[in-house]
KEPAFI-164425 format. One record per residue (C-alpha): residue number from 0; x, y, z; residue in one letter. Coordinates in Angstrom, 1 decimal. Example, Ala and Ser with C-alpha at 12.3 -4.5 7.8 and 13.67 -1.06 7.14 Angstrom:
<pts>
> nuba, u, v, w, vexnu
> 0, 12.3, -4.5, 7.8, A $
> 1, 13.7, -1.1, 7.1, S $
</pts>
This chain:
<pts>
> nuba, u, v, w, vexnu
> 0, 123.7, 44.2, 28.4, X $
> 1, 121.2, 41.9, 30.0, X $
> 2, 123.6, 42.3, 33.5, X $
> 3, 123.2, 46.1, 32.8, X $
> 4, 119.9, 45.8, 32.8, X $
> 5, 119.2, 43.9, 36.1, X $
> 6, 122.0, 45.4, 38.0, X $
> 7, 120.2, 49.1, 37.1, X $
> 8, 117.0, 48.4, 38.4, X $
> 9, 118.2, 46.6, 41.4, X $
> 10, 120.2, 50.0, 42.1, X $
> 11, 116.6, 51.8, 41.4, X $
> 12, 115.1, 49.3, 43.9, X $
> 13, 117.5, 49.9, 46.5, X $
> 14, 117.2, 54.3, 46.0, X $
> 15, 113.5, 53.5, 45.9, X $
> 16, 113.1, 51.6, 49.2, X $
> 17, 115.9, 53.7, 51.0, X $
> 18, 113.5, 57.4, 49.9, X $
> 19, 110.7, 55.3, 51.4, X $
> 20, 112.4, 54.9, 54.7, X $
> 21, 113.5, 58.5, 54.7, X $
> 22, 110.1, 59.7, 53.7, X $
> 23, 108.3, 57.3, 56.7, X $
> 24, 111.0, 58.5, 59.1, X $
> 25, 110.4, 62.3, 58.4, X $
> 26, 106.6, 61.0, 59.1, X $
> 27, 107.4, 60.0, 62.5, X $
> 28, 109.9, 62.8, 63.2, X $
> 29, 107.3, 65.1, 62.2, X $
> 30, 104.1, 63.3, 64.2, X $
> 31, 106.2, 63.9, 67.2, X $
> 32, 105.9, 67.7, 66.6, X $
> 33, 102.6, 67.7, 66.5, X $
> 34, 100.0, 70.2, 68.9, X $
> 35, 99.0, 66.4, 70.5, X $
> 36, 102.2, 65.0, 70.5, X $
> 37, 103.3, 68.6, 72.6, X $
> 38, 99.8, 68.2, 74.9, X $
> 39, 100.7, 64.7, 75.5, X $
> 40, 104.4, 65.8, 76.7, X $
> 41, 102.9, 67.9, 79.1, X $
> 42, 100.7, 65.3, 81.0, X $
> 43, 103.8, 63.3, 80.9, X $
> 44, 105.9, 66.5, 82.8, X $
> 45, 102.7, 65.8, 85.2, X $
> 46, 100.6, 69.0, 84.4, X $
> 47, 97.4, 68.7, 85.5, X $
> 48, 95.9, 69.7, 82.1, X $
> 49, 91.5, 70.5, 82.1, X $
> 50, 89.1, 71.8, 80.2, X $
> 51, 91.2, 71.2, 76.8, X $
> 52, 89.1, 72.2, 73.4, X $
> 53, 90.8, 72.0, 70.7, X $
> 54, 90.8, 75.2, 67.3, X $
> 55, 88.3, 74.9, 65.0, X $
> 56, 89.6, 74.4, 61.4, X $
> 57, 89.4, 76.8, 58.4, X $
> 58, 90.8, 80.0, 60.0, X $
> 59, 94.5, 79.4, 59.1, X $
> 60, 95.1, 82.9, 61.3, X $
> 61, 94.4, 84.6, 64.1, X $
> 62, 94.1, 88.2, 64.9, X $
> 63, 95.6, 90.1, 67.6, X $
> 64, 96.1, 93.7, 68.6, X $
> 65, 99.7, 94.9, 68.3, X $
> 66, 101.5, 98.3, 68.5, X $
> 67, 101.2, 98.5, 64.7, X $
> 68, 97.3, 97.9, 65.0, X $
> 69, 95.6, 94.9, 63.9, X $
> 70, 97.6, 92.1, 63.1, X $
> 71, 97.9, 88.0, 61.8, X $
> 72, 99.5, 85.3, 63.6, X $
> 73, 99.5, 82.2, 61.3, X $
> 74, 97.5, 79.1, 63.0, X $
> 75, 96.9, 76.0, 61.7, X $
> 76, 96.3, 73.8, 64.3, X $
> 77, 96.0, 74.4, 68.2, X $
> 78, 94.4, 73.7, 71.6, X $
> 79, 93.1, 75.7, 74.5, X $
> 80, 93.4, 74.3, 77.9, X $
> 81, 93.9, 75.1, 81.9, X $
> 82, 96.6, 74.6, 84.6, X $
> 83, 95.9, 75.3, 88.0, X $
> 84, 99.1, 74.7, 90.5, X $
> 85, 98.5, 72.9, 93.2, X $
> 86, 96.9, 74.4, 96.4, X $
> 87, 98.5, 77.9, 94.7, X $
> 88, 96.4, 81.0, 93.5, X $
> 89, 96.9, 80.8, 90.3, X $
> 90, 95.2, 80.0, 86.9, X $
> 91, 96.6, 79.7, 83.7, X $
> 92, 95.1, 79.4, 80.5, X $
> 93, 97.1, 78.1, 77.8, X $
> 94, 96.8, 78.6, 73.9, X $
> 95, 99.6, 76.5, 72.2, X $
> 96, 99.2, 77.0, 68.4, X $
> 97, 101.2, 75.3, 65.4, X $
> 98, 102.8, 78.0, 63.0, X $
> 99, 102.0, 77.2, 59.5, X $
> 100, 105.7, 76.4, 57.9, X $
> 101, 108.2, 79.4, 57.3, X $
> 102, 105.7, 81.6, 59.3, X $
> 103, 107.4, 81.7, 62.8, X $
> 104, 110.1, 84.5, 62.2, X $
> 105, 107.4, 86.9, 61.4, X $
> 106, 104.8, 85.6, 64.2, X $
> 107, 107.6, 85.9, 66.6, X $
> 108, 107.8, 89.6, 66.1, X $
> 109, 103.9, 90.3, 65.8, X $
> 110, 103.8, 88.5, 69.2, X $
> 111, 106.5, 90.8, 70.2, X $
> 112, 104.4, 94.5, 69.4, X $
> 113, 101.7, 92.5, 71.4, X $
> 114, 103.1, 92.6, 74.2, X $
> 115, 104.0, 96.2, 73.4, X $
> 116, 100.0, 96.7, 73.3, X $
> 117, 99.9, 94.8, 76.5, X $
> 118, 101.7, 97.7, 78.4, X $
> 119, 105.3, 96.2, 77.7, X $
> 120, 108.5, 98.4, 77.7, X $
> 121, 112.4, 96.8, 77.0, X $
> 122, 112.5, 97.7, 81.1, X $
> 123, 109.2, 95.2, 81.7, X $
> 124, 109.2, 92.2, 79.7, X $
> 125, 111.5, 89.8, 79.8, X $
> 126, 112.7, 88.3, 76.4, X $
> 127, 114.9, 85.4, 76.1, X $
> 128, 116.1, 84.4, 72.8, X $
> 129, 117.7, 80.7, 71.9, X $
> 130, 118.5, 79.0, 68.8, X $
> 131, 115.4, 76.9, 69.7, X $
> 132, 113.3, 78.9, 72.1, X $
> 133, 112.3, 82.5, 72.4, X $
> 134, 110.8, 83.6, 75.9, X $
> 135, 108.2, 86.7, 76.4, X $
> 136, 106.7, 87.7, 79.4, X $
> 137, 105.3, 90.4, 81.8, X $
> 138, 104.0, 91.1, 84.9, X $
> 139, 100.6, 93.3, 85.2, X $
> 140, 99.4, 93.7, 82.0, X $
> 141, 97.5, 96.0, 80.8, X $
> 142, 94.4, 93.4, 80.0, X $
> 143, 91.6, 92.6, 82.3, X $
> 144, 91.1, 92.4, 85.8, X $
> 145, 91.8, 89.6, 87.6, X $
> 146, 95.2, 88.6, 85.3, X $
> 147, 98.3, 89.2, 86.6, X $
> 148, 100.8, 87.9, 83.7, X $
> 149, 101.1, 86.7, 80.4, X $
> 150, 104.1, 84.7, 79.0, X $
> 151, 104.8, 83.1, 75.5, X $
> 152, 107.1, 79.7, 74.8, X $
> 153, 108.1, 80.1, 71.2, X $
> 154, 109.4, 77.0, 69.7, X $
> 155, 111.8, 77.0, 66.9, X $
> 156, 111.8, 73.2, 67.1, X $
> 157, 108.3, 72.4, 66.6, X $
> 158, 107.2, 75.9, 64.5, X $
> 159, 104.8, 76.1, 67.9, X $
> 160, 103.7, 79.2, 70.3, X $
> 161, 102.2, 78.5, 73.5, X $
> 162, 101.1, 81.4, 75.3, X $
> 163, 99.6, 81.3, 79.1, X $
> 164, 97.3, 84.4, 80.7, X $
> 165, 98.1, 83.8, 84.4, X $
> 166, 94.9, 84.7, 86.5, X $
> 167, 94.9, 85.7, 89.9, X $
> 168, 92.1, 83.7, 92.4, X $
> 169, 90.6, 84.4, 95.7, X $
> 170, 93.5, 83.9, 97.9, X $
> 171, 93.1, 80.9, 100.4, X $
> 172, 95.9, 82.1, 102.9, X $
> 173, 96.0, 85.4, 102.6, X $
> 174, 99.3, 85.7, 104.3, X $
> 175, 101.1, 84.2, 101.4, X $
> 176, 103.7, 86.1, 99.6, X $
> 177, 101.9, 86.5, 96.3, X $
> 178, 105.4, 87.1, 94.2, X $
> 179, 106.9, 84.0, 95.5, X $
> 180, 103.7, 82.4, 94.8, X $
> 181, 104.0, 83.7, 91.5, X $
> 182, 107.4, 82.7, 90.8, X $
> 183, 107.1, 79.4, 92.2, X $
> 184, 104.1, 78.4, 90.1, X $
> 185, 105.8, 80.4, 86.9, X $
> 186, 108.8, 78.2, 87.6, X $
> 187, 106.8, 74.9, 87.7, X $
> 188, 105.0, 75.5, 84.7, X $
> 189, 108.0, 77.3, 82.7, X $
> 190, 110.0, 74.1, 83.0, X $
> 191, 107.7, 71.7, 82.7, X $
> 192, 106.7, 73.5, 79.3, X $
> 193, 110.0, 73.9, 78.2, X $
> 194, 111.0, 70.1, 78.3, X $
> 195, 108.0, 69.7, 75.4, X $
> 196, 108.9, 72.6, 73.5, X $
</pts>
């Protein structure tokens, strides 16, 4: 009986410590998927990341203007920040927000009738969808002067949405294509962002 005894809470011991691990390891899996632990993959792609502030707490949504009217987009944590390619014309300012959990389905499609309020049609934006990424974006949208696209990075792997307003500056050269421009910084920052995401 005594054997029984011992051998039973050695067995507890062992299920104990081994939930532990699993519970510290789901810690660390989940750190990694954090809005820092995204911001710090992007410095690492080599994005030139300024001006970062990061969401105020308390306001576990935000509001945006949709097709439907006014609409939430769960937020719980997020940064704001800027990229600006290299010798290029372009601006971007990024919002990458975390979706609060079992929230990113129905984000995904409020994010979707926002581009619809943005001036989208199925002909002008582009939508790519992945088991672990969905892609919006459109040229000329009908937002304020000066930007000249707007494209979200939804992430089903880290429950994140970044979202980048590309502005257009004073153009140094002038005799620059400004779609290739365009493309080429879209296609720097696109891939850089999707490594992290």
């Amino acid at each position: 009986m005594k054997t029984t005894q011992t051998t039973r809470r050695w067995v507890q011991a062992v299920i104990a410590f081994g939930i532990m691990c699993t519970g510290a390891a789901n810690a660390a899996e989940s750190s990694t998927s954090t809005i820092d632990g995204t911001v710090a993959c992007f410095r690492e792609q080599g994005l030139q990341i300024s001006d970062l502030t990061k969401r105020q707490n308390g306001v576990s949504y935000r509001t945006v203007q949709t097709s439907k009217g006014t609409e939430k987009v769960s937020v719980t944590d997020g940064v704001r920040f800027f990229w600006t390619a290299a010798g290029q014309q372009f601006r971007v300012k990024l919002h990458l927000e975390q979706s609060a959990n079992g929230q990113l389905a129905s984000d995904t499609e409020v994010i979707s009738r926002e581009y619809q309020k943005f001036g989208a049609t199925p002909e002008t934006m582009t939508r790519s969808v992945s088991p672990a990424l969905t892609e919006l974006g459109l040229r000329n949208p009908v937002l304020s002067a000066g930007l000249v696209g707007v494209h979200s990075l939804i992430s089903a792997k880290h429950q994140q949405i970044l979202t980048m307003y590309i502005n257009w500056l004073p153009a140094q050269d002038s005799s620059q294509d400004s779609e290739a421009v365009y493309s080429a910084a879209m296609s720097e920052i696109l891939n850089k962002a999707k490594a992290c995401l």
